[in-house]
LUMVO-83577 format. One record per residue (C-alpha): x, y, z; residue in one letter. Coordinates in steps of 0.05 Angstrom, whole numbers, padded with zeros to 5 digits, always signed. Example, Ala and Ser with C-alpha at 12.3 -4.5 7.8 and 13.67 -1.06 7.14 Angstrom:
<atoms>
+00246-00090+00156a
+00273-00021+00143s
</atoms>
This chain:
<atoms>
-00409-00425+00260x
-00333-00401+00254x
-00296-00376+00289x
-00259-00321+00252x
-00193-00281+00277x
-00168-00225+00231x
-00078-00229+00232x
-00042-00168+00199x
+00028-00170+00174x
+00086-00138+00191x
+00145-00097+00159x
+00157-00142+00097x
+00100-00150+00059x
+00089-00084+00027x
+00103-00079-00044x
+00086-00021-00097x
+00009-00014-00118x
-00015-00051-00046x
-00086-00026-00029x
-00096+00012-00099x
-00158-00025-00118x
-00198-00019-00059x
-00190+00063-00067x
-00211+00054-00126x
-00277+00018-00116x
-00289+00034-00036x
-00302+00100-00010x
-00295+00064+00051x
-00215+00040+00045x
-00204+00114+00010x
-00226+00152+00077x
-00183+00103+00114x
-00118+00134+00055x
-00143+00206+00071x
-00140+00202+00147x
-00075+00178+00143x
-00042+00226+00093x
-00080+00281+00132x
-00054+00258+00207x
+00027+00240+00170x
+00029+00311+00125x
+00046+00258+00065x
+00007+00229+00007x
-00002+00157+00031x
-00045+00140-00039x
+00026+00161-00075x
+00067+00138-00026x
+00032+00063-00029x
+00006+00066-00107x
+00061+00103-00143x
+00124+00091-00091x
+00186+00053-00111x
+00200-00003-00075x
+00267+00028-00036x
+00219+00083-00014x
+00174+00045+00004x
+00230-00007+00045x
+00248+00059+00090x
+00216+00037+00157x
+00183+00105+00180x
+00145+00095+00110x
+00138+00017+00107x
+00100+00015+00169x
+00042+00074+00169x
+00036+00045+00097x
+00023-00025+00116x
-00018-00005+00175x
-00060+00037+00125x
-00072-00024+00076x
-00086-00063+00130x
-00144-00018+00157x
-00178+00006+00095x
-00176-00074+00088x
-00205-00082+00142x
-00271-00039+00140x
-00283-00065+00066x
-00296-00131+00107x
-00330-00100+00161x
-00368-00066+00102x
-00388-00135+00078x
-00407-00165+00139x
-00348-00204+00161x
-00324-00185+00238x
-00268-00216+00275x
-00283-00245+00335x
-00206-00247+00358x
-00147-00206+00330x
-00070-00208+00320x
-00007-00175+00282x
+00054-00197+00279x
+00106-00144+00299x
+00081-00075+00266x
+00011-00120+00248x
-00013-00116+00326x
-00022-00040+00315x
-00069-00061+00261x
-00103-00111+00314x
-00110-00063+00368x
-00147-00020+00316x
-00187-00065+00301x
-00201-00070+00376x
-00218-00005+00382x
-00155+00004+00431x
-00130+00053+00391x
-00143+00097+00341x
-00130+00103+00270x
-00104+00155+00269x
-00067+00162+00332x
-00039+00083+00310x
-00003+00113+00248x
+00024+00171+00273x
+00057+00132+00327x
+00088+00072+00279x
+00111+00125+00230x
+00149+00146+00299x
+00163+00079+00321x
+00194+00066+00253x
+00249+00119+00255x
+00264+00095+00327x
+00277+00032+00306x
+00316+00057+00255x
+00358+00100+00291x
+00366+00048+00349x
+00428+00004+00312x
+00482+00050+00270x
+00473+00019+00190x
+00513-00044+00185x
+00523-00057+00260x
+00461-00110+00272x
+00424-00150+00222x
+00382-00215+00217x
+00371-00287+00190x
+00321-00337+00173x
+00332-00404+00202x
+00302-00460+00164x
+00292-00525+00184x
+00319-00540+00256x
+00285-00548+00312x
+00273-00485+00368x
+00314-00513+00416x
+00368-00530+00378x
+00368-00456+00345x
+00371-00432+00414x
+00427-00479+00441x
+00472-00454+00376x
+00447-00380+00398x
+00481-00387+00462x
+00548-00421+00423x
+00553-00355+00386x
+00551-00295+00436x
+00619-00292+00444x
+00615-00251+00381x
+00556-00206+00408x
+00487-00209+00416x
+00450-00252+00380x
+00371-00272+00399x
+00318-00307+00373x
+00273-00249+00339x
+00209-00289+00315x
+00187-00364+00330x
+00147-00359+00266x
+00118-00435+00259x
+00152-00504+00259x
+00218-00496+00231x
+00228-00428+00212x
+00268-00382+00266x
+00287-00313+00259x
+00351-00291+00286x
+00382-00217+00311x
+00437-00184+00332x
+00500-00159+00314x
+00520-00169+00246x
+00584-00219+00272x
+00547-00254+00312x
+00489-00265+00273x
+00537-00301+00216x
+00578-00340+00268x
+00507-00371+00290x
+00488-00382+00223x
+00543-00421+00210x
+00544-00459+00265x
+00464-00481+00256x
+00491-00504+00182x
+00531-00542+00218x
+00475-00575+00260x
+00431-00590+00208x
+00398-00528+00190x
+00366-00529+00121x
+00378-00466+00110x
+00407-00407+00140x
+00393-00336+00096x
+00418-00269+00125x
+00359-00220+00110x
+00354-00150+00071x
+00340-00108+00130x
+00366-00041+00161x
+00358-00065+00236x
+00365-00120+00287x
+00293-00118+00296x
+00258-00156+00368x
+00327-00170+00398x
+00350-00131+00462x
+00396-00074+00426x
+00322-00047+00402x
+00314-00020+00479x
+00325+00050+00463x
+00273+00056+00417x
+00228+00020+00459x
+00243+00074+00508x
+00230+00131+00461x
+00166+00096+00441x
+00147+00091+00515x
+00150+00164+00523x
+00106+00169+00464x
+00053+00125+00480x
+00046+00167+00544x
+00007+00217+00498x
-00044+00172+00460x
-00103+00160+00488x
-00106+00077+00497x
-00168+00042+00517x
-00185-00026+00539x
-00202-00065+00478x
-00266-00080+00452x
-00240-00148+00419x
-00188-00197+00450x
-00123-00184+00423x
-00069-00243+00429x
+00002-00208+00441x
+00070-00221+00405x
+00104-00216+00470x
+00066-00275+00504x
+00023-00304+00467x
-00026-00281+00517x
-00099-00244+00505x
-00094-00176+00524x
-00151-00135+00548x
-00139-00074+00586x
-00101-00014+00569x
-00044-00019+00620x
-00028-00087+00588x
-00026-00050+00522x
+00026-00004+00527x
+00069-00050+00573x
+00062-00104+00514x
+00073-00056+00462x
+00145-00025+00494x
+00173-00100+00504x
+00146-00117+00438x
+00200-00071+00400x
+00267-00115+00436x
+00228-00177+00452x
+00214-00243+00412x
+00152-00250+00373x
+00114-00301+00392x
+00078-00315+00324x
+00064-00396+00318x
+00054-00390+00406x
-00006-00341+00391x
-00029-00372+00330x
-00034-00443+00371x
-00063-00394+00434x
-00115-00377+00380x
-00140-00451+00366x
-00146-00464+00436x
-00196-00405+00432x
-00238-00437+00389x
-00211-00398+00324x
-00213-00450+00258x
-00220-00390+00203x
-00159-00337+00193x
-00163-00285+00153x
-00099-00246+00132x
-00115-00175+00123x
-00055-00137+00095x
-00007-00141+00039x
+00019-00214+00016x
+00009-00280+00042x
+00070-00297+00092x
+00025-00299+00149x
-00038-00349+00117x
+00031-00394+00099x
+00055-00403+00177x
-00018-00416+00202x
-00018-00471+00151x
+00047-00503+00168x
+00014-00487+00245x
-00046-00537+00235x
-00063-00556+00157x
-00140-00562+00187x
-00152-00494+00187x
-00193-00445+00133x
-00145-00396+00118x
-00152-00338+00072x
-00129-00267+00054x
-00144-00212+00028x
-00102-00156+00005x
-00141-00139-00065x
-00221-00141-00095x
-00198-00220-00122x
-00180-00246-00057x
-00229-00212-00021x
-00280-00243-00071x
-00253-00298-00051x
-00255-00294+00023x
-00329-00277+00019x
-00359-00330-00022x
-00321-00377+00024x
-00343-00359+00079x
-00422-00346+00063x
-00420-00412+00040x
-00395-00440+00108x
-00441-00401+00142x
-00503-00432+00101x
-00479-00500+00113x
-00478-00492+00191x
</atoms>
């Protein structure tokens, strides 16, 4: 039998049109779009169908929108019989997991990452902190070339995504003097990123204050489902560890190819990405190329997903 762990993405992956087909065919995923435009005051069917891709790229509206796709993804699945056994997100994705743990609600979930988004937002002044993608260098190495740079400010390792692929954060000067200097170690490549905010490094502590006062008025439960956190790579299973996990998460390093390895010692050997595009099903791969990966983010691919995996399950 597999062993099957739903992953959601983070801010990223949303592009114009995401979720639009399941609406249209699933009463199931369009409940999931009415409870959130109903709980936000907005229309998240517009908003997600319709939506340019710069409104869509503001962060209070990337992640509710993403965590909405992700959900109505989600119950289609359910719908059809599939059921995690194990759950994880990277960044803004672990709000998906813990729904899908029944930690938290829906609805509570994307009223508090539409929050969490302006926080984050508001945390860095435009211009003042950004972020890079280090290619092809060791961890170690990125991090001895982190420490060469903070002369010119902070600059920390944001997400350990899988082998060979760092993400780096911080002030904009420092985050270029590192880059430069992990060109000059051998990095393969070394590409400063579109985004409005050093994101998981420690200047993000203010909003993960302001999110800490938040999350004192949603109602968190223990979790139904194990859910392996960014911030440790650890399974997390009460609500205390939640809410701690969740406030470090915002200034912390994400832990992705840690909890993805966490997951195989588990027992996990099927993934399913349930979300918009296909970053996360490519780091599990370059994780361990043993593994049945899949995702689903439209009917095709969830099709897909299906067939594959009723045919596993008659084999066993």
């Amino acid at each position: 039998m597999p062993k099957i762990a739903c992953i959601f993405p983070g801010q990223g992956a949303q592009y114009p049109g995401m979720g639009k087909e399941l609406v249209q065919n699933y009463k199931e995923a369009m409940n999931i779009f009415d409870l959130a435009s109903e709980r936000l005051g907005i229309d998240m069917k517009k908003l997600c169908f319709e939506g340019d891709e710069e409104e869509l790229k503001k962060t209070e509206n990337t992640q509710p929108s993403i965590l909405t796709v992700s959900i109505a993804l989600l119950e289609v699945l359910k719908l059809k019989g599939i059921e995690p056994q194990i759950a994880a997100g990277l960044s803004l994705g672990e709000y998906s997991a813990l729904v899908a743990s029944k930690a938290i609600s829906f609805a509570d979930a994307v009223a508090l990452v539409k929050k969490r988004g302006k926080y984050m937002q508001e945390a860095v002044p435009a211009g003042e902190g950004t972020m890079a993608a280090i290619m092809g260098i060791e961890r170690e190495s990125v991090m001895e070339c982190l420490k060469m740079a903070s002369g010119y400010g902070v600059v920390e390792a944001a997400n350990f995504n899988c082998p060979g692929q760092v993400v780096i954060a911080g002030h904009t000067s420092a985050v270029e003097k590192a880059c430069s200097i992990l060109k000059e170690r051998g990095a393969r490549k070394a590409i400063m990123l579109p985004v409005s905010a050093p994101f998981h490094s420690s200047l993000l502590k203010p909003a993960g204050e302001k999110l800490a006062a938040e999350l004192e008025n949603v109602n968190i439960s223990d979790n139904e489902l194990p859910v392996v956190s960014n911030v440790n790579a650890q399974v997390i299973m009460n609500k205390y560890e939640i809410k701690r996990c969740l406030i470090e998460q915002v200034s912390s390093s994400v832990l992705w190819e840690d909890s993805i390895r966490r997951m195989i010692d588990l027992g996990v050997d099927t993934f399913i990405e349930v979300g918009p595009g296909r970053t996360l099903s490519a780091f599990v791969k370059k994780i361990d190329k043993s593994l049945y990966v899949h995702n689903v983010e439209n009917i095709e691919t969830l099709e897909n997903t299906i067939v594959s995996i009723r045919e596993r399950l008659e084999c066993n």
